[in-house]
TIZAKE-944948 format. One record per residue (C-alpha): x, y, z. Coordinates in pm, whole numbers, plus 50000, padded with zeros to 5 digits. Each point is the difference from the previous one (the first is absolute). Layout:
XYZ
...
***
This chain:
500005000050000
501095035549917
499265026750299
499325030849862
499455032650201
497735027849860
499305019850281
497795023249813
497234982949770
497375013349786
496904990849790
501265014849670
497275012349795
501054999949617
498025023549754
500425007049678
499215030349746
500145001749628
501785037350068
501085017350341
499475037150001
501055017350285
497285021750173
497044977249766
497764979250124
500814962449929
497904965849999
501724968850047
499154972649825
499584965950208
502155004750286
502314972650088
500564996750416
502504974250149
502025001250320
503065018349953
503615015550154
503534992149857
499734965350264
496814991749835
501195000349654
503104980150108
497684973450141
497844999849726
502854992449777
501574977450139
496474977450097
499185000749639
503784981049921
498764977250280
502175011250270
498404999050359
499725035650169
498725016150243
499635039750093
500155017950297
499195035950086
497155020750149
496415004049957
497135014750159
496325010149968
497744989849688
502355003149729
502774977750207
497054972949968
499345008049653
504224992649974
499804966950183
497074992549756
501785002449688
503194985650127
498244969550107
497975000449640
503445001649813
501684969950238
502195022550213
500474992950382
499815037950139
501095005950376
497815032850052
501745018950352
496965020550124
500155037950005
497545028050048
498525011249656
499684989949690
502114984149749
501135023949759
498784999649581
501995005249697
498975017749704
501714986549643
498935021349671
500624989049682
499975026049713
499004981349669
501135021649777
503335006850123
500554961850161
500875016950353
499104988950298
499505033150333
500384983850354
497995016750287
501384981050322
498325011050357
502655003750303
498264971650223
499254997150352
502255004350282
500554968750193
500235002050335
503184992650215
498304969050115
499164988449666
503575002949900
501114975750299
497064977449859
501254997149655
503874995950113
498904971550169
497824984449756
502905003149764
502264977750186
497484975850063
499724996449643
503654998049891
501244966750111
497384986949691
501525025649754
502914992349737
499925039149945
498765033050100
498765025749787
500235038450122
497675015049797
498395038549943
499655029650274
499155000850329
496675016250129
500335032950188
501705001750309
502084966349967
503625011750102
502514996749708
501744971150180
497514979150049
500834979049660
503594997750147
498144982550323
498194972549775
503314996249781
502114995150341
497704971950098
499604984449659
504074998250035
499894982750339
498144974649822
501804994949714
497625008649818
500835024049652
498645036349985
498815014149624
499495032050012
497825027149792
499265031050220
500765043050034
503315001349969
500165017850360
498824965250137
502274982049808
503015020650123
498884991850363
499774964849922
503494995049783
502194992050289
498004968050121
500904985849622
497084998449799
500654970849712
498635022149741
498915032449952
498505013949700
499165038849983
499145017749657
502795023049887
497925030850176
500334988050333
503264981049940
501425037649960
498575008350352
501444972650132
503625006249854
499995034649955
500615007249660
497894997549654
500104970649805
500615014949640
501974982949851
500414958450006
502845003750162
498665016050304
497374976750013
502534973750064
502245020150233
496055005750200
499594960349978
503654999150160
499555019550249
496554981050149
502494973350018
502645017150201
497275014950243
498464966450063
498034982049801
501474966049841
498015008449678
498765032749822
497735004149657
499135035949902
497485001049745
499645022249714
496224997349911
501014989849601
503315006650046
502514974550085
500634988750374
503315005950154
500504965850249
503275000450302
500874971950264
503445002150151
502735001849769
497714997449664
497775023749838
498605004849636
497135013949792
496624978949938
498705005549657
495874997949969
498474970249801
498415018449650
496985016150011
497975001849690
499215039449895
496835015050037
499264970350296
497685016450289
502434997550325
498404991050321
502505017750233
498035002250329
501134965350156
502734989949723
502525014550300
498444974150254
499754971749723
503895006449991
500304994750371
497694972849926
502134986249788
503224998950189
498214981850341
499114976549753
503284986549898
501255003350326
497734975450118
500754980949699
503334996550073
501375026549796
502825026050132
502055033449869
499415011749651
498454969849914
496635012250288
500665038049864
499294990349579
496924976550130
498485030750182
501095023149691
497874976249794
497054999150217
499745040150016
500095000349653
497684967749956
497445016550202
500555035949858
498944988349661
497034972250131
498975011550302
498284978050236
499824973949724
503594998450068
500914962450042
502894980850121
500434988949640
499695034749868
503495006750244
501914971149861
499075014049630
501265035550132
503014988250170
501204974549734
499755034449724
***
């Protein structure tokens, strides 16, 4: 079983409008709604390639049921912490005409100090039946920016491997307790390191210097750009698989299918550049297919 940690979940709401104006009036036609958050679209992943998961985080009020609901529908074991208030919702708009998608995400709730202590402890109850932990998306409002580093300290005690996909200042408070992978997008990889990634070989030099901070591996994505990909003493660029032209990109979750796609081959036994080209693949697989995206549909990406 992969344990993955989305502390902040959403029902997503996608919508979608043959032109967006701004200031007009718009009507969606048939709204899609599905439970979301970075964690959630990890999970989702990686139970369609018929991986076992299972995702923790908080809830509360009517639409934390409504979560629990569609998790359940779409085979995912959810570990809903209580809070006060309600779950937050996400708002994805897809312009038809220009094949955009707008993302409206609310904050989320704060959970209580209590709460926290709840879900700390739930966690390690539910790592010694994990191969792998996933670190995935923000935290709610008024979670302390350490608090990752306290779940990645006691996945560590237990052996147990850290992935992670959060703000990059989360991820710099969690570097020294040596995540296995972490894999920012060349925005927040530049927070992280301090200077812009223009040019491929700054994009390496950022990969680098993950490495040398802490974590054992470190993929910066490039949307549909090439990856740069650094473990200690080795480094090197990641070229995409070929999209077609004119094909309509589904980018919002082709960042988590990547994630996806590297706790994947860990779990199948795969390990350095080998894990970082299968989760290249399924960003890309999923970027073109969406949730149709397959297992199979990977292998076809990764073997191009």
């Amino acid at each position: 079983m992969i344990l993955i940690v989305n502390l902040n979940p959403a029902i997503d709401r996608y919508l979608s409008f043959p032109q967006v104006v701004p200031g007009a009036v718009h009507r969606s036609r048939p709204v899609r709604i599905q439970a979301g958050g970075k964690g959630v679209n990890v999970a989702r992943c990686l139970r369609r390639w018929g991986i076992p998961v299972a995702v923790l985080g908080f809830a509360g009020g009517f639409t934390g049921r409504w979560l629990q609901s569609l998790l359940e529908t779409a085979g995912i074991a959810f570990h809903a912490v209580g809070m006060t208030g309600e779950t937050r919702c996400c708002h994805i708009g897809f312009d038809e005409e220009t094949g955009t998608e707008t993302v409206w995400n609310e904050p989320g709730q704060p959970p209580s100090p209590r709460s926290q202590r709840r879900l700390v402890k739930a966690f390690a109850r539910l790592l010694p039946a994990a191969q792998a932990v996933i670190l995935s998306g923000s935290a709610p409002p008024g979670v302390e920016v350490d608090y990752f580093g306290e779940l990645a300290f006691v996945a560590g005690q237990a052996g147990c491997p850290v992935l992670v996909d959060i703000p990059p200042p989360e991820t710099a408070a969690l570097l020294p307790f040596g995540p296995f992978l972490v894999k920012p997008n060349h925005l927040e990889a530049a927070r992280l390191v301090g200077f812009p990634l223009e040019s491929e070989s700054r994009l390496l030099q950022a990969a680098e210097t993950l490495v040398r901070l802490g974590a054992r591996q470190a993929l910066i994505t490039r949307g549909g750009n090439s990856a740069g990909w650094g473990q200690e003493n080795s480094s090197c660029l990641l070229a995409l698989p070929p999209v077609p032209p004119g094909t309509r990109i589904f980018a919002t979750g082709a960042g988590d299918a990547t994630m996806a796609g590297c706790a994947a081959a860990l779990v199948r036994g795969e390990t350095g550049l080998s894990l970082a080209e299968w989760g290249i693949a399924s960003g890309t697989a999923f970027a073109v297919l969406g949730e149709a995206c397959c297992w199979e549909d990977v292998k076809r990406f990764r073997e191009q």
